[in-house]
N, C-alpha and C positions, 0 to 999 in steps of 0.2 A: 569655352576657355581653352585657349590651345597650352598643353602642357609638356615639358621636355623633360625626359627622365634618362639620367646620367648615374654615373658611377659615385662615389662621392670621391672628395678628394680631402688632405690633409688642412686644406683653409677653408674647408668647409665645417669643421667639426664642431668650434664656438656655437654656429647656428644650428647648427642639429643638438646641441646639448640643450641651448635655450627651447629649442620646439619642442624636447622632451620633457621639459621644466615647465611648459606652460600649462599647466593643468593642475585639479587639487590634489592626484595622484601622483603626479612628478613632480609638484613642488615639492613633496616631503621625501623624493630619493634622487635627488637630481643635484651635483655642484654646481652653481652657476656664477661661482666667483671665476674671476679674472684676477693672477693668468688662471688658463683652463687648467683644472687637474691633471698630474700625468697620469693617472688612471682610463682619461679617457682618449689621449696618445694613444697608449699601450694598446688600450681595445679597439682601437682603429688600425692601426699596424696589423695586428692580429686577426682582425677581418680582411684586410686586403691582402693579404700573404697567402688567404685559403682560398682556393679555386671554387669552392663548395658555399663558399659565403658571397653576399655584395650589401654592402652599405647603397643605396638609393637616395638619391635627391631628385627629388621634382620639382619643379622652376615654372612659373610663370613669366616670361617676358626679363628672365634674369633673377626674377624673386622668389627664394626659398618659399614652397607652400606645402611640400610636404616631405616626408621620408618615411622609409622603410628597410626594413631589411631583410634578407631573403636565406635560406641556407635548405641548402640541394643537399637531403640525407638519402643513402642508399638503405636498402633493407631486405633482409632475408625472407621476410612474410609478404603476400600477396605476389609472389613467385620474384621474387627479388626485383622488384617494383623502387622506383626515386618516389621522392615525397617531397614537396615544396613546404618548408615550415617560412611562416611569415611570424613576423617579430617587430616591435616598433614602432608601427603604424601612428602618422600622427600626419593630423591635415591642420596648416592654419588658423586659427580662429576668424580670421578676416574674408577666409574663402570659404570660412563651414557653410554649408547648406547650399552650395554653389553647384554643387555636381562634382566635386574635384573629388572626392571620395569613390565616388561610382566608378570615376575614370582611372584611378588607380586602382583599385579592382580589377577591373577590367584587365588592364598592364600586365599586373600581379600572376592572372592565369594566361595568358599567353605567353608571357616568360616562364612561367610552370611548363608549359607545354611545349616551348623550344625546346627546355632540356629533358624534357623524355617523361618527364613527372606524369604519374598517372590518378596522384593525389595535391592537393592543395590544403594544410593544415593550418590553424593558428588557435592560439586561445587571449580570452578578454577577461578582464578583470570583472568578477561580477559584479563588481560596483559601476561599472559602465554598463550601465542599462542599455544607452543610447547607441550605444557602439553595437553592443550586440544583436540589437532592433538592425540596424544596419547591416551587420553580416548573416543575419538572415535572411534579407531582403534581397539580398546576392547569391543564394541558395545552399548557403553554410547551413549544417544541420549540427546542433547539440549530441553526438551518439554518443561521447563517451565523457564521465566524470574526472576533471586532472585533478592532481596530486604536487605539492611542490613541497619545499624541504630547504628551507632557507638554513647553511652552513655558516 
């Protein structure tokens, strides 16, 4: 499957709201009325205004199949080392099982490694079993226990 992966842009956002909706975990925190929320306006603005962030679209032949998003953090520990945190992630349902996951991956850390990153981070919901069979498979390791704090 040949895949193009671009920047997103502001008439893309409807469809990346829906690809985060499509699932049993973002049906229950995702808007998906029309018009779109300005909430997620705002968070889009917001991401493309930071050099350190990118909204991602991946496109098959013109057709939304996946996104992500990326955010380039700097850090004082591991001798003040970048860190790729990945956020987002969502493939399709119509191309799952295609390879289209592997191959964002793939993207994922070589875009890590354009920008100097000498780590690749993300974390999965443990309720996605299937996700995280996955990013193991790509040699993601479990080292550490996260922590969140919903405000």
């Amino acid at each position: 499957m040949n895949l193009e992966f671009r920047n997103a842009k502001r008439v893309d956002v409807v469809g990346l709201v829906n690809l985060l909706g499509d699932d049993v975990l973002g049906s229950t925190r995702e808007d998906l009325s029309l018009p779109l929320s300005q909430c997620y306006v705002d968070a889009f603005q917001n991401i493309e205004m930071d050099s350190n962030n990118e909204l991602i679209v991946v496109e098959s032949d013109s057709v939304l199949v996946g996104m992500l998003q990326l955010t380039f953090i700097p850090y004082l520990t591991h001798c003040g080392s970048w860190r790729c945190l990945v956020e987002g992630v969502r493939i399709a349902k119509s191309v799952r099982g295609k390879g289209v996951g592997s191959l964002v991956m793939t993207w994922v850390i070589d875009r890590a490694k354009e920008r100097g990153c000498n780590m690749v981070q993300l974390t999965s919901d443990k309720q996605r079993s299937e996700a995280i069979r996955f990013y193991e498979s790509h040699g993601f390791v479990a080292t550490h226990e996260g922590f969140k704090l919903k405000l």
